[in-house]
N, C-alpha and C positions, 0 to 999 in steps of 0.2 A: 566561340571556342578557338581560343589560338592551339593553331599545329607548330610542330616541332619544324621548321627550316635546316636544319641536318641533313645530308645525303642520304639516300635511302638507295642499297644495293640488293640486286638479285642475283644469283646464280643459277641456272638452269641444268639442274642436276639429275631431276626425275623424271622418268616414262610416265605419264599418264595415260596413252595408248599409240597404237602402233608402232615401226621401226626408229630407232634412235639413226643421227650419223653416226657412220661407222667407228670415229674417233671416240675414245673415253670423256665421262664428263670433269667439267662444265663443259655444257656444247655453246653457251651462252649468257651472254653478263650484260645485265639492264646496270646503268645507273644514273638517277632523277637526284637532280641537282636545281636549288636556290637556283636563280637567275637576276629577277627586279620583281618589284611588287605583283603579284598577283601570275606569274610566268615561273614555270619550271622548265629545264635542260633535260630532255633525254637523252642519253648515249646508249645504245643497243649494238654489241660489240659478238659476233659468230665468230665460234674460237675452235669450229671444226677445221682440220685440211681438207686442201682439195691437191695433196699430192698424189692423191688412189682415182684421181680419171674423174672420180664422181663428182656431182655438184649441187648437193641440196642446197635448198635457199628458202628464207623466210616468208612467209604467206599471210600472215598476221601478228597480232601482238592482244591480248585481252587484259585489261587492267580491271582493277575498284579502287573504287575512289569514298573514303570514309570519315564526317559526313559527305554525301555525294554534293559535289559541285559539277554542274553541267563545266565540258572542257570543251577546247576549239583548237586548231591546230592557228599557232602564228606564222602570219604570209613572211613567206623568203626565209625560213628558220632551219630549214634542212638541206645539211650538209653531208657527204662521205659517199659510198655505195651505195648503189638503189634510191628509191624513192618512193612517198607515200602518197599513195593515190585518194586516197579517205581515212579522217579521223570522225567519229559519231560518239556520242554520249548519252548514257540514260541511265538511272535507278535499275539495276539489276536486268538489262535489257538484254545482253548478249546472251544465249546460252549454247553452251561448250563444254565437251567433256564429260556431265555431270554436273556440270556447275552455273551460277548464271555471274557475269562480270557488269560492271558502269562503263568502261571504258573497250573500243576497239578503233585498232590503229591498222589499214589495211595499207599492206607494201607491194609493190610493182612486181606480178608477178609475169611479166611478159618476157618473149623468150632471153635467152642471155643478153647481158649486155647492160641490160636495168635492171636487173633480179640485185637482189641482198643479197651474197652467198657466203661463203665460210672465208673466214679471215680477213674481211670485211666488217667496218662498223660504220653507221646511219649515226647521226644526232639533229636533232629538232626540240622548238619550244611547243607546249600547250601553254595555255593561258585559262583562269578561270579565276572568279568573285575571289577572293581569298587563298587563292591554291597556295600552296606548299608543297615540301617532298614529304612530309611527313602526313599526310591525305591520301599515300596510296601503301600504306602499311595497313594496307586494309583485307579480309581472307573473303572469297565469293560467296556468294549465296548456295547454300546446298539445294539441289536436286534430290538426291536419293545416296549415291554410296559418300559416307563420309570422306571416305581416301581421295577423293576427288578436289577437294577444298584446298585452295590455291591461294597466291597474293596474286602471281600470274600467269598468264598462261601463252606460250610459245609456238604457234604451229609453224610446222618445218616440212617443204615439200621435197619430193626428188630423193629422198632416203633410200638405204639398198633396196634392188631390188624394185626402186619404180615408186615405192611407198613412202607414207606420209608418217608425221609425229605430233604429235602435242607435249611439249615440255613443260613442266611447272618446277616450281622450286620448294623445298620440303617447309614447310611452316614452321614457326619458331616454337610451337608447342611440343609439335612433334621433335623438330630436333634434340630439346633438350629433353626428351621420354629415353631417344634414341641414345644419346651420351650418356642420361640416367643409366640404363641396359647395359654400357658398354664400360664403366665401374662398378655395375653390380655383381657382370658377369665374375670378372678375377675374386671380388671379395667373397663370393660365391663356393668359387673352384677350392679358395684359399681355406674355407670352411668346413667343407668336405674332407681336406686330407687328413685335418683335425679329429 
């Protein structure tokens, strides 16, 4: 099955649990990029400040990958802020959240200095048998609550207060439920005064 080579972007808009950075969202913007055969470009770009003292930083990254191709990080491919300690791959292996992911990308979370933190962005390649960016428009495996189900999922340490986050990004079903709602409400209003 050929995938789609298009970029494929996220924005990390939603609480899935715990404390968000303080900053309004996007706290965060994935985006997998074409590279050469069989290699994708990540750019993972923290769009909170750290003009308020504080300093969350990224802790991991959870993908899918659909159908699943085992991935591997390519040596010498990461560049920017931070750095990545461990990439692993497996069939719905990760579980998080609620959810279960193929993919986890573990980032340096040792003390300042090598951390990810806000205003800061990380890029690196994976590599896999036929990857594309169009193989990780893929939502996780559910758990139990549906609201959980992600393309991906974001954990962010050091949030107010000492606490942690899991960001995900709202899915494409939902958002357009969500825009649906948000034209039906006025045509709604509009029907009532009638």
């Amino acid at each position: 099955m050929q995938r789609c080579s298009a970029p494929v972007e996220f924005n990390f808009i939603r609480v899935i649990s715990g404390t968000a950075p303080s900053d309004p969202a996007p706290w965060a913007n994935l985006k997998i990029e074409h590279d050469s055969t069989d290699v994708v470009k990540l750019t993972l770009k923290l769009l909170w400040d750290l003009s308020d003292g504080k300093t969350p930083f990224a802790g991991d990254l959870r993908l899918n990958v659909e159908p699943f191709v085992s991935v591997s990080l390519v040596p010498s491919s990461v560049s920017g802020g931070g750095s990545i300690t461990g990439v692993s791959s497996g069939s719905n292996t990760f579980t998080d959240a609620g959810s279960r992911y193929d993919v986890k990308i573990e980032f340096d979370t040792a003390p300042p200095g090598v951390r990810l933190i806000g205003g800061e962005w990380l890029e690196w390649k994976l590599t896999g048998a036929g990857l594309t960016p169009g193989h990780f428009k893929a939502l996780s495996q559910l758990i139990g609550d549906p609201t959980k189900r992600d393309y991906a999922l974001l954990h962010v340490q050091g949030t107010p207060g000492g606490q942690s986050a899991k960001l995900g990004v709202i899915p494409e079903p939902a958002t357009l439920i969500l825009f649906g709602m948000g034209l039906a409400a006025p045509l709604a209003a509009r029907r009532r005064k009638r």
